[in-house]
C-alpha distance (Angstrom), angle and dihedral (degrees) to the residues before:
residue distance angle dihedral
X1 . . .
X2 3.90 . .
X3 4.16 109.4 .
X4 3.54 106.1 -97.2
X5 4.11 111.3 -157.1
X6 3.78 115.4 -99.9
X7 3.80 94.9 6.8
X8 3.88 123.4 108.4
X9 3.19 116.4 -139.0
X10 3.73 125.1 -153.1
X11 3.66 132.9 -178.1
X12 3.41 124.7 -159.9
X13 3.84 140.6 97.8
X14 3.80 104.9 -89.2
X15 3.65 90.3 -141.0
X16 3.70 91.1 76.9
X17 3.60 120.0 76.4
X18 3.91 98.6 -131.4
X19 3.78 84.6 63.4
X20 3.60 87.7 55.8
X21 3.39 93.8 46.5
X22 4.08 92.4 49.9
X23 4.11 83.7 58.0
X24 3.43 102.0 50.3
X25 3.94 90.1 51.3
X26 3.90 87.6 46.1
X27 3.54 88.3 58.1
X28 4.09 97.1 40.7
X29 4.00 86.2 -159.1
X30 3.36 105.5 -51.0
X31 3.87 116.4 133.9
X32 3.89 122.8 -133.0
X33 3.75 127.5 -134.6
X34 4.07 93.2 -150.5
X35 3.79 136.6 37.2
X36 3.39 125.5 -168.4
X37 3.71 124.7 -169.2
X38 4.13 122.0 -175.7
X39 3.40 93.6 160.4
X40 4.17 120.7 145.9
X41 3.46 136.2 171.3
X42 4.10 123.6 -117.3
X43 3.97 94.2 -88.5
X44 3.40 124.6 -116.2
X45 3.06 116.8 -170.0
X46 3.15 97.7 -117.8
X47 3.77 107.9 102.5
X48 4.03 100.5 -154.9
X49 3.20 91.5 42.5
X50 4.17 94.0 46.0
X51 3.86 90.4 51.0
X52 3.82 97.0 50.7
X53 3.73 96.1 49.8
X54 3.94 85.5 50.3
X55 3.57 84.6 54.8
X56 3.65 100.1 56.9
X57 3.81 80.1 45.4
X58 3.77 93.7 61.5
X59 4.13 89.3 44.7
X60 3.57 84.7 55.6
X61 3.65 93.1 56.4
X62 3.72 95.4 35.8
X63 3.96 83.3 61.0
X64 3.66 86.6 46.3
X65 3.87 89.3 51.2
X66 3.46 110.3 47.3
X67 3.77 88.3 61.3
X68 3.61 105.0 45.3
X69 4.31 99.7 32.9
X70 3.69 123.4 90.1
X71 3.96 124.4 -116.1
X72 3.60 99.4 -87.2
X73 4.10 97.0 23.6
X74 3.90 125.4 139.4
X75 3.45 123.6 -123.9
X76 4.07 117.6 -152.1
X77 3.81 121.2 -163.6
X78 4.16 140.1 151.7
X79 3.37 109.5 -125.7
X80 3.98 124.3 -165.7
X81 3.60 96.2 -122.0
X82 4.31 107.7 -133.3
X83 3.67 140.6 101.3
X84 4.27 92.3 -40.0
X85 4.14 87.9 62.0
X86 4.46 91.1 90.2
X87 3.84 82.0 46.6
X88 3.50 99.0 50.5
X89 3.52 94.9 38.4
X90 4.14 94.5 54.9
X91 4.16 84.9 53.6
X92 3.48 91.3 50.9
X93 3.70 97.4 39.8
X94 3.77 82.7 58.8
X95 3.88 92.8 75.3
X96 4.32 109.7 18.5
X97 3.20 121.3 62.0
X98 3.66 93.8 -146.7
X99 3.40 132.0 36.1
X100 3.94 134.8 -168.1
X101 4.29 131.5 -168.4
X102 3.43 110.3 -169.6
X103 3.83 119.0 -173.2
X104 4.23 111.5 -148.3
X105 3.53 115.7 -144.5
X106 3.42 121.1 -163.7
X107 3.93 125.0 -154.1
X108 4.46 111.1 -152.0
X109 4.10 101.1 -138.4
């Protein structure tokens, strides 16, 4: 990714704790208001197996979230909709008081 000025940019795979680490540093306590999370696996092709790696993704960033988001924040993630979704929602659950799936549909002109 090209440097962008004023962001800090991290790589790492954020289900590794020095990655972790290297974001709580990057935000020296401060809380956030906003988290966004794009993350997705390398597909497979298999689609069970596609949606429940995502879904350790999104605990990953959850646990990334909870630390570094403000009382009251949002939290914005795609989620590979399948058998992990009642899972994922009871983590989530755990720590927003609401929570929304939306389902994009796009139309081919």
């Amino acid at each position: 990714m090209a440097p962008i000025d004023n962001v800090h940019h991290i790589v790492g795979d954020i289900t590794k704790g020095i990655t972790l680490n290297q974001i709580l540093q990057a935000f020296k306590g401060k809380l956030c208001d906003l988290v966004i999370c794009d993350g997705a696996p390398d597909i497979t092709g298999f689609h069970d197996m596609d949606q429940y790696i995502q879904s350790q993704l999104l605990v990953a960033a959850l646990n990334i979230t909870v630390k570094v988001l403000k009382k009251g924040g949002n939290f914005v993630a795609k989620i590979f909709k399948g058998s992990e979704l009642g899972f994922l929602y009871s983590q989530f659950k755990l720590y927003f008081r609401e929570i929304h799936i939306f389902k994009l549909v796009y139309d081919v002109i």
